[in-house]
C-alpha positions in Angstrom: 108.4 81.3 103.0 110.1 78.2 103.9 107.8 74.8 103.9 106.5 73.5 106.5 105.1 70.5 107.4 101.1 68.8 107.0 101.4 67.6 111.0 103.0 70.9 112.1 100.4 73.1 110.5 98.2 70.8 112.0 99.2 71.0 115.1 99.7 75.1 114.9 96.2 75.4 113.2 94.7 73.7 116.5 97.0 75.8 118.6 94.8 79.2 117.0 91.6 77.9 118.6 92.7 79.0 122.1 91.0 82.5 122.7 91.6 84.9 125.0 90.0 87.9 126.2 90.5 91.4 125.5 92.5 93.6 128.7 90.7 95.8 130.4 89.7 99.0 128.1 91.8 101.9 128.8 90.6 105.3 129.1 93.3 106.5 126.5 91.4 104.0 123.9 87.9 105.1 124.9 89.4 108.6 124.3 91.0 108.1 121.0 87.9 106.4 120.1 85.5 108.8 121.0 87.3 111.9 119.6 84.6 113.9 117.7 87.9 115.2 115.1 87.7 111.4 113.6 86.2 111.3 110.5 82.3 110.2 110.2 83.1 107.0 108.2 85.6 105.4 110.4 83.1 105.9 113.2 80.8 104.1 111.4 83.3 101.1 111.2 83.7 100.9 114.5 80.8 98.2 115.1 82.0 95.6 112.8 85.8 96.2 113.7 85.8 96.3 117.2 89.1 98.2 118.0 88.7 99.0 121.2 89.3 95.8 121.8 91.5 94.7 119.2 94.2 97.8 120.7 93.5 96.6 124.3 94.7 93.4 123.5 97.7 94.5 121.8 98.0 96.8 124.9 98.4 100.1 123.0 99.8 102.5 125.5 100.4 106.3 125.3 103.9 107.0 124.4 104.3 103.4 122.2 106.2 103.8 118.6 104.1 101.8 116.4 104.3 100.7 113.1 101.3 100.4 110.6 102.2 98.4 108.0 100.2 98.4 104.7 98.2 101.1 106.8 95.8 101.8 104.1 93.4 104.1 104.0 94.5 104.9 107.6 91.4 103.6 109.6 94.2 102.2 112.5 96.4 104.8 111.9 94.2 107.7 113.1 93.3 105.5 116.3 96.9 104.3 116.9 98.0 107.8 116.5 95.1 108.9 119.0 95.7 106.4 121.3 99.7 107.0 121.6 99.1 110.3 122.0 101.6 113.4 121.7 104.5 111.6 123.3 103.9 108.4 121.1 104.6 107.8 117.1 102.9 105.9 114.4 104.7 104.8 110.9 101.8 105.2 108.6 103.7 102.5 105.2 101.9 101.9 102.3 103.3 100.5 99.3 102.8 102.3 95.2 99.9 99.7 94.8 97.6 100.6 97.7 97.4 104.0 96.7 94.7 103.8 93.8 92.5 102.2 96.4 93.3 104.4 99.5 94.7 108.2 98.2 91.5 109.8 98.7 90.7 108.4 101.9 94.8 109.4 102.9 94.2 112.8 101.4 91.4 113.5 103.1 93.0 112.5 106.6 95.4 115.2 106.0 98.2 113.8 108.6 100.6 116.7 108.8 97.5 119.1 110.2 95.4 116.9 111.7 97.6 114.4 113.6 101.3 115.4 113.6 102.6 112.1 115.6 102.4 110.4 112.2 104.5 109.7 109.6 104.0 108.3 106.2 106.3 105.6 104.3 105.8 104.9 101.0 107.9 102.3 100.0 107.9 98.7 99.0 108.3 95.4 100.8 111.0 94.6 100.0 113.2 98.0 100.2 111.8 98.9 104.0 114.4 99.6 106.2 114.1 100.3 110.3 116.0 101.2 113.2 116.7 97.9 115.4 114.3 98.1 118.5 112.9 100.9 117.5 109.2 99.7 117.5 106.7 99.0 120.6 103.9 97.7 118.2 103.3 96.4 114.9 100.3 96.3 113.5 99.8 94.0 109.9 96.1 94.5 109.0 94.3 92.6 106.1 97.9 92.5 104.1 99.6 89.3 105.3 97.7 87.5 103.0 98.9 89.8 100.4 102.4 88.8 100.8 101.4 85.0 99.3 101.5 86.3 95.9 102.7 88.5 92.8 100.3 89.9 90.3 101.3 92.4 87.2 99.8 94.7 89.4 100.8 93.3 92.7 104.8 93.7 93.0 106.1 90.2 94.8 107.0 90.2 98.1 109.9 88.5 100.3 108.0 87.2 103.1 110.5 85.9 105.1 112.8 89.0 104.8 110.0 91.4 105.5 108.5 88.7 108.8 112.4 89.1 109.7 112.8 93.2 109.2 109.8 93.6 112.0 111.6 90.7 113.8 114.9 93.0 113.9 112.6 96.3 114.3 111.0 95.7 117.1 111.6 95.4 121.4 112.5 92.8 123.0 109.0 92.2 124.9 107.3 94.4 121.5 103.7 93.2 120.0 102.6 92.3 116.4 99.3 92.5 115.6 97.9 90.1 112.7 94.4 90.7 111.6 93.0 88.9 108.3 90.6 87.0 106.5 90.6 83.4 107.3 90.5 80.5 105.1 89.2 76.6 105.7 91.8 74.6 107.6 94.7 73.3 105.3 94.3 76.0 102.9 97.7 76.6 101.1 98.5 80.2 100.2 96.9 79.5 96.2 93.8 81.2 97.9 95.4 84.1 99.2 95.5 85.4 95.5 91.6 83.9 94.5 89.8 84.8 97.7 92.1 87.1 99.8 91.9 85.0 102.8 94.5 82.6 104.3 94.9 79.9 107.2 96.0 81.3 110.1 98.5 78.5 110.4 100.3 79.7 108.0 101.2 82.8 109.8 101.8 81.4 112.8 104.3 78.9 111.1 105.8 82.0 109.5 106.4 83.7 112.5 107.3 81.4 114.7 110.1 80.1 112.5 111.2 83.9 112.4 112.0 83.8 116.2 108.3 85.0 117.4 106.8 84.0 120.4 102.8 83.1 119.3 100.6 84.5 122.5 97.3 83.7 121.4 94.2 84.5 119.5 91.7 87.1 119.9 87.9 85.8 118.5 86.6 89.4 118.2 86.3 89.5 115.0 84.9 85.8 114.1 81.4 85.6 111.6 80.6 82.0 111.8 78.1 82.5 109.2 81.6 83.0 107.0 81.5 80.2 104.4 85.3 80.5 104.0 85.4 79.5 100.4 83.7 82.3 98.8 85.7 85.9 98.0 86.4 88.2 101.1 84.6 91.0 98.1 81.6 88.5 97.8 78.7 90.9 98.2 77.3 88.2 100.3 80.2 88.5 103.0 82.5 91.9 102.1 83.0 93.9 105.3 82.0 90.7 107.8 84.4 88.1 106.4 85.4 85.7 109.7 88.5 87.7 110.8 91.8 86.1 112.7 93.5 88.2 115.3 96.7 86.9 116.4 99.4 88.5 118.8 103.1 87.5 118.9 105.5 88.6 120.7 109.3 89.2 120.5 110.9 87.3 123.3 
């Protein structure tokens, strides 16, 4: 990632504190939502993660391609995929390393049977390749962060080539979705790795220096009980961490 300034991550870090509301919810979303064929579990997560919402402010359409990266164990996926509908098409990546943690969940959604408008990547960061303009939507969900930083178990990731592949891969007038766990104000990307949260000025420096427009923030997901300096896997905050949600748009 290339460096950027103190005063223009200040200034970008107070440009995140404009909200904006959700759109008006869709009956496509209320549909996808509501479909009885979702599994149990993801049902239950619908209270704390608010997607009909977080898709209505993306404006998820039927008959959008959208792209899921780091997808999971699916939980957007099966909504996107719902949501699109028959004529739309969801990208399902993950990478080698987010399978210990999300196979069973994958296996058990069973894509190919249950929800055929999906396909699944495996592949690395760094060796994606996509179709110019070939995307309506992107959605990046609790991974950005995970870009910061390399572990022995955590292959290292080229941030600015990967921000630049969905800058290539998507319409002109296409969405990216951003969702993560935020950190305290001037927080370099050292925490990414120890807590698994990150400023949102950070991404918004990132892509904006890869040619996205930034359209706003949605406060949907914000705990302001959130300490911020504490793990996002704290028992005392896992599941309700204080969550960004910022859209950009490809001009």
């Amino acid at each position: 990632m290339k460096a950027v300034t103190v005063w223009s991550l200040l200034a970008l870090s107070l440009c995140t504190t404009a909200m904006a509301d959700a759109r008006e919810i869709g009956p496509h979303i209320r549909d996808a939502m509501a479909d009885q064929a979702r599994p149990e579990a993801d049902r239950g997560r619908d209270i704390q993660r608010k997607p009909d919402l977080i898709l209505s402010y993306f404006e998820v359409a039927p008959g959008q391609k959208v792209l899921d990266l780091f997808s999971g164990g699916g939980y957007y996926t099966e909504l996107l995929a719902r949501a699109v509908g028959r004529d739309g098409r969801v990208v399902a990546h993950n990478n080698q390393a987010y399978l210990p943690f999300a196979g069973d969940e994958l296996k058990q959604r069973d894509y190919a049977a249950r929800l055929p408008n999906v396909e699944t990547l495996l592949a690395e960061a760094n060796d994606l390749h996509f179709v110019d303009q070939s995307f309506d939507r992107i959605f990046f969900v609790l991974g950005f962060h995970d870009a910061l930083y390399s572990t022995k178990d955590w292959p290292a990731i080229d941030l600015d080539k990967l921000v630049a592949l969905m800058q290539k891969s998507l319409k002109s007038g296409g969405q990216v979705a951003i969702i993560d766990h935020r950190a305290k104000p001037g927080s370099g990307a050292d925490v990414a790795e120890q807590l698994h949260r990150m400023d949102p000025a950070l991404v918004i420096a990132t892509m904006t220096e890869a040619g996205f427009r930034f359209d706003g923030e949605l406060d949907a997901l914000a705990n302001k009980a959130d300490p911020l300096d504490i793990s996002v896997f704290d028992k005392r905050i896992r599941g309700h961490s204080d969550r960004f949600v910022l859209k950009f748009t490809k001009p």
